[in-house]
N, C-alpha and C positions, 0 to 999 in steps of 0.2 A: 420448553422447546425453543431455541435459537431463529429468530427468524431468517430468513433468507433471502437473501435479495439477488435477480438473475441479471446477470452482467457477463461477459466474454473473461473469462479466467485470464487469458494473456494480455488483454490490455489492461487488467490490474496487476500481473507481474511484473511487466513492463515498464508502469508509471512508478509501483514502489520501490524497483529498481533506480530510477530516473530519480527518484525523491533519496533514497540513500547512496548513489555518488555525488550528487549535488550538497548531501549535508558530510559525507567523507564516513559513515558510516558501515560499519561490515554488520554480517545478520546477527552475534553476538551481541553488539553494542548496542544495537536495536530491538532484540530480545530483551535485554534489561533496562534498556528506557521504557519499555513499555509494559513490562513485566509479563512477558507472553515466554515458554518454552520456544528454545535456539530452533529445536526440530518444527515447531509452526511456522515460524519468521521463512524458513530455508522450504517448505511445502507451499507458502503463500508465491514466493520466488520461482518456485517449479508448476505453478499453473492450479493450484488449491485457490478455492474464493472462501476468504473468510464468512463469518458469521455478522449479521448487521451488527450485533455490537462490538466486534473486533474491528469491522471498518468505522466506525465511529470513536473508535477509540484512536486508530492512526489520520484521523481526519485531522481528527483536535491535536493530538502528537504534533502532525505537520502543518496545521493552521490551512489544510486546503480543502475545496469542497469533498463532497462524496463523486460529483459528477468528474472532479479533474481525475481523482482514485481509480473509477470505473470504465471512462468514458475514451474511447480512442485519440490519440492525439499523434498531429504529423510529427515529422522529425522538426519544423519550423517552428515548432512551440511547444516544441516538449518541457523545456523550461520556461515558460509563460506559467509562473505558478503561483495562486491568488495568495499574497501570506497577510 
């Protein structure tokens, strides 16, 4: 069983939104960087919380914490991102 970790689904949609315009990537290109199904990538994007080791697998993808992934961020530092 996949652990779980509770976080607010939209400020992880939000930030891995924020993480693939800032690397110029569509949910494709990021589905096979990461070897995850196109249809998870585009469910994560619509408000699904990964599994703790799916987010630890796009932690390390994007070199940021789990807290910048999960945690609410204003519009003033939405790109303040730890790499």
């Amino acid at each position: 069983m996949d652990n779980i970790i509770s976080f607010p689904s939209q400020n992880f949609a939000n930030n891995l939104a924020t993480l693939m315009d800032k690397n110029a990537e569509t949910p494709v290109e990021l589905s096979e960087r990461i070897e995850e199904d196109y249809e998870t990538v585009v469910a994560w994007l619509n408000g699904d919380v990964p599994t703790q080791e799916k987010l630890y697998k796009l932690k390390n993808y994007y070199h940021v914490s789990v807290a910048y992934l999960t945690d609410e961020h204003h519009a003033s530092s939405r790109h303040d991102i730890a790499r």
